[in-house]
C-alpha positions in Angstrom: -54.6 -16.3 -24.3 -57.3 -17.7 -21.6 -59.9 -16.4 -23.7 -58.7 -18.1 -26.5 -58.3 -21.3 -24.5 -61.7 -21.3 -23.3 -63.4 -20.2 -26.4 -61.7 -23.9 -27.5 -63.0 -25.5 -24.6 -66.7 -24.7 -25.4 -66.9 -25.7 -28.7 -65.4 -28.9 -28.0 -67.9 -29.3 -25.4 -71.0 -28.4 -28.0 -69.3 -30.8 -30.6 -68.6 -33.9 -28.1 -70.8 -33.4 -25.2 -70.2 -32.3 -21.6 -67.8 -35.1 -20.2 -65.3 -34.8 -23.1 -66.0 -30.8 -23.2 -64.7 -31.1 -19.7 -61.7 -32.5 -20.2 -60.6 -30.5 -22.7 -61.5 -27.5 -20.4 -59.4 -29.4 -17.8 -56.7 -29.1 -20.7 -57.0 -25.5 -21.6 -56.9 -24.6 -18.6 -53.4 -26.1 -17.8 -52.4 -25.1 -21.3 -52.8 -21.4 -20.2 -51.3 -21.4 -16.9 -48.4 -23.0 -18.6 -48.9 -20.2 -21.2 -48.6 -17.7 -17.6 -45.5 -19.2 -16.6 -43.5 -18.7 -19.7 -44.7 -15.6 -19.7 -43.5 -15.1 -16.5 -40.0 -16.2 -16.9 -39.2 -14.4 -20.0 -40.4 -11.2 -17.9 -37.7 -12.1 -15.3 -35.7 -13.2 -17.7 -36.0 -9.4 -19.5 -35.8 -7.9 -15.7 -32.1 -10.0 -14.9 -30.4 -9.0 -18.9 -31.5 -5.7 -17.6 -30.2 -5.7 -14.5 -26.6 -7.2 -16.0 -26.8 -4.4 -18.7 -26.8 -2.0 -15.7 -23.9 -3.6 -13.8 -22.0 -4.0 -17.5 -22.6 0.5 -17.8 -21.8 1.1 -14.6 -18.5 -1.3 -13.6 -16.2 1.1 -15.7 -17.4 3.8 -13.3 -16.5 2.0 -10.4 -13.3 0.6 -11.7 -12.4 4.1 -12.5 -13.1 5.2 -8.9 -11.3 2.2 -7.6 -8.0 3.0 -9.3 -9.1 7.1 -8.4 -8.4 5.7 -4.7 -5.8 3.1 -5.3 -3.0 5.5 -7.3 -3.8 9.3 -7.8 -5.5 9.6 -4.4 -2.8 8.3 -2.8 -0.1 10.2 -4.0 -2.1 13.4 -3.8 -2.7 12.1 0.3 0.6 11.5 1.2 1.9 15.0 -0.4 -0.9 16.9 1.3 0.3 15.0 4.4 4.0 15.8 3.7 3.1 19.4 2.9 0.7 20.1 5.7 3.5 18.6 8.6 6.1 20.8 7.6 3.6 23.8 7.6 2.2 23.2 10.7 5.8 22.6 12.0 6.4 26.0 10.8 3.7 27.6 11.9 4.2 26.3 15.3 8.5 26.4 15.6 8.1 30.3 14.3 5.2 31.1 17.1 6.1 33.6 19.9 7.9 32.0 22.8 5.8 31.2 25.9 6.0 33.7 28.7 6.4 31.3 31.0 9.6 28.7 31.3 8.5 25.3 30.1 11.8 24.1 32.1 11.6 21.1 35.3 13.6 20.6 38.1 16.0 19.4 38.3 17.6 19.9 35.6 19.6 17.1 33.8 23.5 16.5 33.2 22.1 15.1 29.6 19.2 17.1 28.4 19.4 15.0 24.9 19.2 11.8 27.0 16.9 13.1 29.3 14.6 14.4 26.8 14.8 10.8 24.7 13.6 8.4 28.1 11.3 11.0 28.1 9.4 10.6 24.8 10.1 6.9 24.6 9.6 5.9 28.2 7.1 8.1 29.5 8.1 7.4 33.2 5.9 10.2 34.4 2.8 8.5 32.7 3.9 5.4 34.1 4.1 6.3 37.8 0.5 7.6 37.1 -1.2 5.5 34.9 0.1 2.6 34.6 -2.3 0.6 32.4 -2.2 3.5 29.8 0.9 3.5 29.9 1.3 -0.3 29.2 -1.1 -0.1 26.1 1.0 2.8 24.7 4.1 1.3 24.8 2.3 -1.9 23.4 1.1 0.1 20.4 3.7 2.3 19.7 6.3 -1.0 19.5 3.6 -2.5 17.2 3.0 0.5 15.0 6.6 0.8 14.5 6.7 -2.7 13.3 4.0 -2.5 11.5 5.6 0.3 9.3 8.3 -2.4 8.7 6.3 -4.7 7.6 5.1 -2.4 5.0 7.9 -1.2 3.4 9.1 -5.1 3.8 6.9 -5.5 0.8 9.1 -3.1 -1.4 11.1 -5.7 -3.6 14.3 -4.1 -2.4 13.8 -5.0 1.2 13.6 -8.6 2.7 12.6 -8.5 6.3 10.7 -11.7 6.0 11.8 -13.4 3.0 10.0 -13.1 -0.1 8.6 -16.5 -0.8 6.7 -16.2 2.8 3.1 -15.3 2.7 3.3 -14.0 6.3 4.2 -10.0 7.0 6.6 -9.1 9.6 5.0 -10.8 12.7 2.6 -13.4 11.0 -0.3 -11.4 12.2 0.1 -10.4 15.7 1.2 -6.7 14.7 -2.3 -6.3 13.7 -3.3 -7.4 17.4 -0.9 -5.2 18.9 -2.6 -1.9 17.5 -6.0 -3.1 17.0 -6.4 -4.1 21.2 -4.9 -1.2 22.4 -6.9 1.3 19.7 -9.9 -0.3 21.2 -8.5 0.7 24.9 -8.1 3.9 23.7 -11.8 4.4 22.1 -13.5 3.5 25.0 -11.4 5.0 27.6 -12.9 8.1 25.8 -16.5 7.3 27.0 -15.1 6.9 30.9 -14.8 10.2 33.5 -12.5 12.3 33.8 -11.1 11.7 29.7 -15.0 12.1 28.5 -15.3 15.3 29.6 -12.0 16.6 27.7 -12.6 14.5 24.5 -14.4 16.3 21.4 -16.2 15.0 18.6 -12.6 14.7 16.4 -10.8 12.4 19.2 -13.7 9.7 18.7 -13.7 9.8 14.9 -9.8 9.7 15.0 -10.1 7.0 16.6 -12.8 5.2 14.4 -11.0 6.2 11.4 -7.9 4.6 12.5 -9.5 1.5 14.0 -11.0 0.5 10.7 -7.9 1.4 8.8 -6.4 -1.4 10.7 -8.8 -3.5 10.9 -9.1 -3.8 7.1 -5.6 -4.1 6.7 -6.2 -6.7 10.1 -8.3 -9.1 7.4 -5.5 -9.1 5.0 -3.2 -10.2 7.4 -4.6 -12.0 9.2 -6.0 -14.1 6.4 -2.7 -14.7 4.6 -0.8 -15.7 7.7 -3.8 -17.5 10.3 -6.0 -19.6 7.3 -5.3 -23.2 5.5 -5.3 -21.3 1.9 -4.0 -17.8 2.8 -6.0 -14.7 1.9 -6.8 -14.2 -1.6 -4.3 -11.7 -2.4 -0.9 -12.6 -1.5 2.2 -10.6 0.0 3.8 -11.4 -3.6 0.8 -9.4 -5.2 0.9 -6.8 -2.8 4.9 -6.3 -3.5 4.0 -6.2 -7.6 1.2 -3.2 -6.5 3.8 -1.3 -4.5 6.5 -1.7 -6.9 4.4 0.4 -9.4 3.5 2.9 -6.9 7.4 3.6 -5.6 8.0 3.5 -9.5 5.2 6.0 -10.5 4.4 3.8 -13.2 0.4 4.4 -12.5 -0.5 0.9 -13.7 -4.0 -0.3 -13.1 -3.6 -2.6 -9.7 -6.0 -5.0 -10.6 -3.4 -6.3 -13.2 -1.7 -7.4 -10.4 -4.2 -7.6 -7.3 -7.2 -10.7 -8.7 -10.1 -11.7 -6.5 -13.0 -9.9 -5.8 -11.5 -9.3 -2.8 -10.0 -6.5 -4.1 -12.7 -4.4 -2.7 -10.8 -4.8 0.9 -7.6 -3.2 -0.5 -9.3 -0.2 -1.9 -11.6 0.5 1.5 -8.1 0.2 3.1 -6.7 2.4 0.7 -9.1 5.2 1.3 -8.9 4.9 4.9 -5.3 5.5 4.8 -6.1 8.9 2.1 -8.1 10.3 4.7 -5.8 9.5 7.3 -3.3 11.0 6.0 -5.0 14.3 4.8 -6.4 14.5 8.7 -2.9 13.9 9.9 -1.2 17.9 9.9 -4.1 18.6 11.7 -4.7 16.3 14.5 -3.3 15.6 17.7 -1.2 12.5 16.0 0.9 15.4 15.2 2.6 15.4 18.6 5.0 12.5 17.3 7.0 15.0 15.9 7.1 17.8 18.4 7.5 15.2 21.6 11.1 15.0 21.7 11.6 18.6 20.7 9.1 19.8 23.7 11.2 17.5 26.1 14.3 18.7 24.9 13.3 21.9 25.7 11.8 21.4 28.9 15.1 19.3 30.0 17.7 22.5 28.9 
């Protein structure tokens, strides 16, 4: 195209002269950098309907892994969880007794009621570590509530009535086991508790931390911003109506936004939380009262 442009240029200038030749060169010359220019656009032009094309072949794929984490993957989690407590239960009711009494003294009138201040009032952690034990009973009131609050958006159960966008406690459940997760992560990375802790404790801890934290966002958005988050407690009801319902519908029928995304990296969290589960040390919450119980007889 230049060479075109200037071969025009020079035999204007031979037929009018130099002064008019040079305009026109002026002219071909502007001609074919507007000439680049097009050119240039209609590449990036080519390199964006590419680029769509791409996102167009791949979405399926990602929608299908989306709805892999959203449904199947959660159903298979929570079995494998179910499955791997009561085997690990097992396992660990049908051991060998100890050879050594597990019993203190002295012994109480009330073993049961003994054994139940115990695992929900910790007074020996108490007298000792105080500030632990304040965070503990922070979280452990919190995470309780927070399992209301989910199954308060089942359609069958009302804790906070249904036209509300807030969850049970408008936001500040998410505060009380966020704040005292983060106590707990870095009291890993302080003598004496460093020493004991392995590479599983931290990523226990991470694991859960951003499981909240994403479910924090949610939350927080519905119940602490002008608009409310972009997926309300109403569509979050519709998505675990077709779960309790094995109806495996496609969530996204009833979940719209793009922020969607949050939901399924929650989702995931909570699969892999609840395949680790049988085989962490969050497993104690079913064996405390039956170890105090014991130790109490």
């Amino acid at each position: 195209m230049n060479a075109l442009f200037s071969l025009a240029a020079s035999a204007v200038q031979h037929l009018t002269g130099a002064k008019l030749g040079s305009f026109w060169s002026k002219a071909a010359l502007i001609l074919s950098e507007s000439a680049d220019a097009t050119s240039g656009a209609t590449v990036a032009a080519d390199a964006t309907s590419g680029a769509t094309a791409a996102a167009v072949a791949v979405s399926p794929f990602l929608n299908a892994i989306e709805y892999t984490i959203v449904v199947p993957l959660l159903y298979f989690s929570v079995l494998f969880c179910i499955v791997g407590i009561i085997w690990r239960l097992y396992k660990i009711l049908g051991a060998p007794p100890a050879p050594y009494s597990l019993k203190i003294y002295p012994s109480s009138k009330s073993p049961g009621l003994g054994a139940l201040k115990d695992t929900f009032a910790m007074p020996q952690l108490r007298r000792h570590k105080p500030l632990f034990w304040v965070f503990l009973v922070i979280f452990h009131i919190s995470l309780i509530m927070l399992l209301l609050g989910h199954l308060d958006i089942l359609p069958s159960i009302s804790i906070v009535p249904e036209s509300s966008r807030h969850m049970v406690g408008a936001g500040l459940v998410g505060v009380g086991v966020t704040v005292p997760l983060l106590y707990f992560l870095f009291r890993r990375f302080r003598t004496p508790v460093r020493e004991l802790s392995v590479p599983a404790d931290y990523l226990l801890l991470i694991l859960i931390l951003f499981l909240f934290l994403f479910g924090d966002l949610m939350s927080w958005g519905n119940s602490w911003t002008p608009n409310g988050f972009v997926m309300t407690k109403q569509d979050f009801s519709l998505y675990f109506q077709g779960l309790a319902q094995f109806t495996f519908a496609d969530p996204r029928a009833v979940l719209p936004g793009s922020h969607y995304h949050f939901l399924v990296i929650h989702v995931l969290l909570a699969d892999l939380f609840f395949i680790v589960l049988p085989f962490s040390k969050i497993l104690h919450a079913f064996l405390s009262y039956p170890i105090n119980l014991l130790r109490r007889k």
